[in-house]
C-alpha positions as CSV (number, residue, x, y, z in Angstrom):
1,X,24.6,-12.4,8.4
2,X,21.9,-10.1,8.6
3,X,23.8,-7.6,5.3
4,X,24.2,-10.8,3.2
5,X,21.0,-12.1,3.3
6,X,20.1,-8.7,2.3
7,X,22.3,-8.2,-0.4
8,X,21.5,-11.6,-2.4
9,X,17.6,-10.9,-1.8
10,X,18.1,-7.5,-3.5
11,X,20.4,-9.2,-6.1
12,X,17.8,-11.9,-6.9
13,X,15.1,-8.9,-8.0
14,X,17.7,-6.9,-9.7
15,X,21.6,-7.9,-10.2
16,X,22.8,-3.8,-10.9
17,X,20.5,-2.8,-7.7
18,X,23.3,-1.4,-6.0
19,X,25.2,1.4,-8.0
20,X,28.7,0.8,-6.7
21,X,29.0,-2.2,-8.7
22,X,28.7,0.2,-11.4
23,X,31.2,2.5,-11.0
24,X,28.5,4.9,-10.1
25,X,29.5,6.8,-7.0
26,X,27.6,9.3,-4.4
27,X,28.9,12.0,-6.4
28,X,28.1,10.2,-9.9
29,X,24.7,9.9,-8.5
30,X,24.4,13.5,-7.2
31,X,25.1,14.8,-10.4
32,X,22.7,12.4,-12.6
33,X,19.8,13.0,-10.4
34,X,20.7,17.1,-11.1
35,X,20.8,16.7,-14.4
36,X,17.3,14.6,-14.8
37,X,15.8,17.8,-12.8
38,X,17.4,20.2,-15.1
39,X,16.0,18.7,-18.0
40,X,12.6,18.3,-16.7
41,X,12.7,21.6,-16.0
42,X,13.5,22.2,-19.9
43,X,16.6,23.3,-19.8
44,X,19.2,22.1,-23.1
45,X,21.9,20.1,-23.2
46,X,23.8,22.5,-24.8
47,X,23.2,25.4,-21.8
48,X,24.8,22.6,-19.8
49,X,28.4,22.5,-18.9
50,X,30.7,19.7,-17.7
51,X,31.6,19.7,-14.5
């Protein structure tokens, strides 16, 4: 199958390529990817809340 052959090829570069195996979920993702810009942007960890 087309999707497996893709998958081990992706897994043979770089075994935590796919997030999901991580635990790391759209929203996980949506929220890390906020947070880098925010701190780029120079904003503090502490001016940051949970959630």
């Amino acid at each position: 199958m087309r999707a497996e052959r893709r998958d081990a090829a992706l897994a043979a570069i770089d075994a935590d390529w796919d997030p999901g195996l991580l635990g790391r979920t759209v929203d996980w993702q949506r929220h890390a990817t906020y947070l880098a810009q925010l701190l780029d942007e120079g904003t503090r960890l502490k001016a940051i809340s949970p959630g």
